[in-house]
C-alpha positions in Angstrom: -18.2 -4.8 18.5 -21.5 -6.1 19.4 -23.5 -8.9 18.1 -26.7 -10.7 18.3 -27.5 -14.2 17.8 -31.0 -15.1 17.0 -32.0 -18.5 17.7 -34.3 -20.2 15.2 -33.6 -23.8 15.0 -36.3 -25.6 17.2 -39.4 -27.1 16.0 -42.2 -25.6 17.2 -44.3 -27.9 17.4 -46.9 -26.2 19.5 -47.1 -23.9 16.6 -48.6 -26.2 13.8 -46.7 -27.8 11.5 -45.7 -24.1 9.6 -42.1 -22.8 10.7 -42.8 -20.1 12.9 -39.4 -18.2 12.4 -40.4 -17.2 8.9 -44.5 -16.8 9.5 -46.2 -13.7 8.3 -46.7 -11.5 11.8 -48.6 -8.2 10.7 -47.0 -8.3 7.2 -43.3 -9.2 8.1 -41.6 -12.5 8.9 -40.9 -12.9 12.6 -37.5 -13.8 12.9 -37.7 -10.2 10.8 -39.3 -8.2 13.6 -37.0 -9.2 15.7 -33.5 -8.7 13.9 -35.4 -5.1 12.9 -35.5 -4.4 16.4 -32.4 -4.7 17.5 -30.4 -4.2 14.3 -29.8 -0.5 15.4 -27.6 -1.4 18.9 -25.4 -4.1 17.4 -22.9 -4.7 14.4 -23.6 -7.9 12.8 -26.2 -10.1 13.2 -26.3 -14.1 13.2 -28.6 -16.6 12.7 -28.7 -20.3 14.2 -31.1 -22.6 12.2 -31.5 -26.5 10.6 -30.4 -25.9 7.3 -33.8 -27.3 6.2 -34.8 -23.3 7.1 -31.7 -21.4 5.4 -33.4 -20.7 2.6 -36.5 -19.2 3.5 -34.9 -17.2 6.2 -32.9 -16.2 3.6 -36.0 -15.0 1.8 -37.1 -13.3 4.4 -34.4 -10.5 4.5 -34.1 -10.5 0.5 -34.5 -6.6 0.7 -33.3 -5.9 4.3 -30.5 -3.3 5.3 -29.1 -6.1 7.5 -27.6 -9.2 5.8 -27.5 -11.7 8.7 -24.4 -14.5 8.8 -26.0 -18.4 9.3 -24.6 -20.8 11.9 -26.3 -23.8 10.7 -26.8 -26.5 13.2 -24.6 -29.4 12.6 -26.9 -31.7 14.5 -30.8 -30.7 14.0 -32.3 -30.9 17.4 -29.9 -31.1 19.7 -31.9 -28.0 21.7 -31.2 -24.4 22.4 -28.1 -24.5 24.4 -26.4 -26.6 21.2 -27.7 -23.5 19.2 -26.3 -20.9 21.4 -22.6 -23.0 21.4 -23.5 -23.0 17.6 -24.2 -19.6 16.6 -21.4 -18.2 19.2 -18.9 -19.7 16.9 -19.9 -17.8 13.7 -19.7 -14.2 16.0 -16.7 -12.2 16.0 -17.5 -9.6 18.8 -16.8 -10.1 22.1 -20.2 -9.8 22.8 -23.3 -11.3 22.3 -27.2 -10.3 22.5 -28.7 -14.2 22.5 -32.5 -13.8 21.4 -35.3 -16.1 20.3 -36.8 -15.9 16.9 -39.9 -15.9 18.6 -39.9 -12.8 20.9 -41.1 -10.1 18.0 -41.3 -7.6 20.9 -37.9 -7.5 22.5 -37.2 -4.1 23.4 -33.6 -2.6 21.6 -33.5 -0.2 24.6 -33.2 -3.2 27.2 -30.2 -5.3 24.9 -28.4 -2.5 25.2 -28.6 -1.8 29.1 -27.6 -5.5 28.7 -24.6 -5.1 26.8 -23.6 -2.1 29.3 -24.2 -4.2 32.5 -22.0 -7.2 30.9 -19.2 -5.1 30.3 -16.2 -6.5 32.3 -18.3 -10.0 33.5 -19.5 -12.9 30.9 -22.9 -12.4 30.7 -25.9 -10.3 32.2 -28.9 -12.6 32.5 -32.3 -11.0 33.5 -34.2 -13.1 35.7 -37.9 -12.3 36.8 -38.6 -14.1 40.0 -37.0 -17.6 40.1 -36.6 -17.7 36.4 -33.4 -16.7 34.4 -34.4 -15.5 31.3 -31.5 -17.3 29.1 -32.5 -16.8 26.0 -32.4 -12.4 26.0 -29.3 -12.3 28.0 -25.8 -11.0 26.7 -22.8 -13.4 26.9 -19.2 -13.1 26.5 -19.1 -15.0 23.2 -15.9 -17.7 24.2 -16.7 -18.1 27.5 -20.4 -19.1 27.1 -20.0 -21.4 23.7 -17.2 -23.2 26.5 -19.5 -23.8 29.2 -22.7 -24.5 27.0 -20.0 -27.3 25.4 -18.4 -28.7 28.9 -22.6 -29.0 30.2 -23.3 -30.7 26.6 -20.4 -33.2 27.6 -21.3 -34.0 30.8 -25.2 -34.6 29.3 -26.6 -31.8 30.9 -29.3 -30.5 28.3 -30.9 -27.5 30.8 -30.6 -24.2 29.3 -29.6 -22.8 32.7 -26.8 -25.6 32.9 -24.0 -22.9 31.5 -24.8 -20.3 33.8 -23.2 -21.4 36.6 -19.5 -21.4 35.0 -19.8 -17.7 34.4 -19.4 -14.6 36.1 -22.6 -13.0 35.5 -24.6 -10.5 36.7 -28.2 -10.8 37.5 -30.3 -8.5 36.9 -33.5 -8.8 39.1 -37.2 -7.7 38.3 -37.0 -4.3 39.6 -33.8 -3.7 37.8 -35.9 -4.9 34.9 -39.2 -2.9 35.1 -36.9 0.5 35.5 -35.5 -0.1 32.0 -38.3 -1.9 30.3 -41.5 -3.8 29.9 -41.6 -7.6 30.9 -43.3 -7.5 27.1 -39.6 -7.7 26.2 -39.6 -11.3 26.9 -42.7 -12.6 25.9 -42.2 -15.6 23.1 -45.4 -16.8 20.5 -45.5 -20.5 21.0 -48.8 -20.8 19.9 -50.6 -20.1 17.0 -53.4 -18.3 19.8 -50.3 -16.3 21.1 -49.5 -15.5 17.5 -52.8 -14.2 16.2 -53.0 -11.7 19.7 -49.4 -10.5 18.6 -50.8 -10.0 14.9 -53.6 -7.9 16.5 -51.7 -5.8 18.8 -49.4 -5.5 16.0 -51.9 -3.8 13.6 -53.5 -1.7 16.4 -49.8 -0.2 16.8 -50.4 1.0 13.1 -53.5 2.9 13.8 
């Protein structure tokens, strides 16, 4: 089994004051886009979120073919790598496609060359130049809610903090660019970045 975890629960607050996980992008929710697209390469889906945004998440997948799970946080705020440690607990595959509810264009094709290239390590994190891309990476679900919870003991808040207690593999830019776009990773944490995306996303429809 394969699962993805979509992580919705920060605040956005370069965004406006409007939750960005559940704004209209081209006539569909985001976090919507984004389960859409990789719906199709794993089997079950779950959501990480402040239970302040349960309910219209919920809404948003009223008539959907998927019906996501919800890892709610128990602590709002406590950052992404709490959400990851989180939402890992509510997945029952082994593996798991971590995603942000903000990347509407993350390309199915490239989670599951991820999924393949984990298979056997305990996680396969991109990384484009000096930057591991942590957030649409594939983890070994125990493994990774462990070490996101031993770098949350010892205070260590940095998203890349769990990565050195796995055995990973890296896959480097050109690895990257022969399977997809760099497209794949790019996040809308502005309403400016948004309103492109809405554009681009209507021009797709012409």
């Amino acid at each position: 089994m394969r699962a993805a975890l979509v992580l919705a629960g920060g605040r956005s607050t370069r965004f406006g004051d409007r939750d960005k996980a559940v704004a209209d992008l081209a006539g569909t929710p985001m976090i919507r886009r984004v389960v859409d697209r990789v719906a199709g390469v794993v089997d079950e889906v779950v959501i990480n979120c402040r239970s302040d945004q349960e309910d219209a998440i919920n809404d948003a997948f009223a008539d959907a073919e998927v019906d996501p799970a919800f890892a709610v946080d128990r602590e709002p705020d406590a950052g992404p790598m709490a959400g990851i440690a989180r939402g890992l607990e509510a997945v029952s595959a082994e593996y798991a496609f971590v995603v942000a509810c903000d990347m509407p264009f993350v390309d199915p094709a490239f989670a599951e060359h991820l999924f393949e290239r984990a298979a056997g390590h305990d996680a396969a994190v991109p990384r484009l130049d000096e930057w591991f891309q942590t957030t649409q990476a594939v983890y070994r679900a125990a493994p990774m809610r462990e070490a996101c919870l031993r770098a949350l003991e010892r205070d260590d808040s940095r998203i890349v903090a769990p990565l050195s207690d796995l055995e990973k593999v890296v896959l480097d830019r050109e690895e990257i660019e022969r399977v997809t776009s760099v497209e794949t990773f790019e996040n809308l944490n502005t309403r400016e970045e948004f309103d492109r995306a809405v554009e681009r996303l209507r021009g797709d429809r012409r």
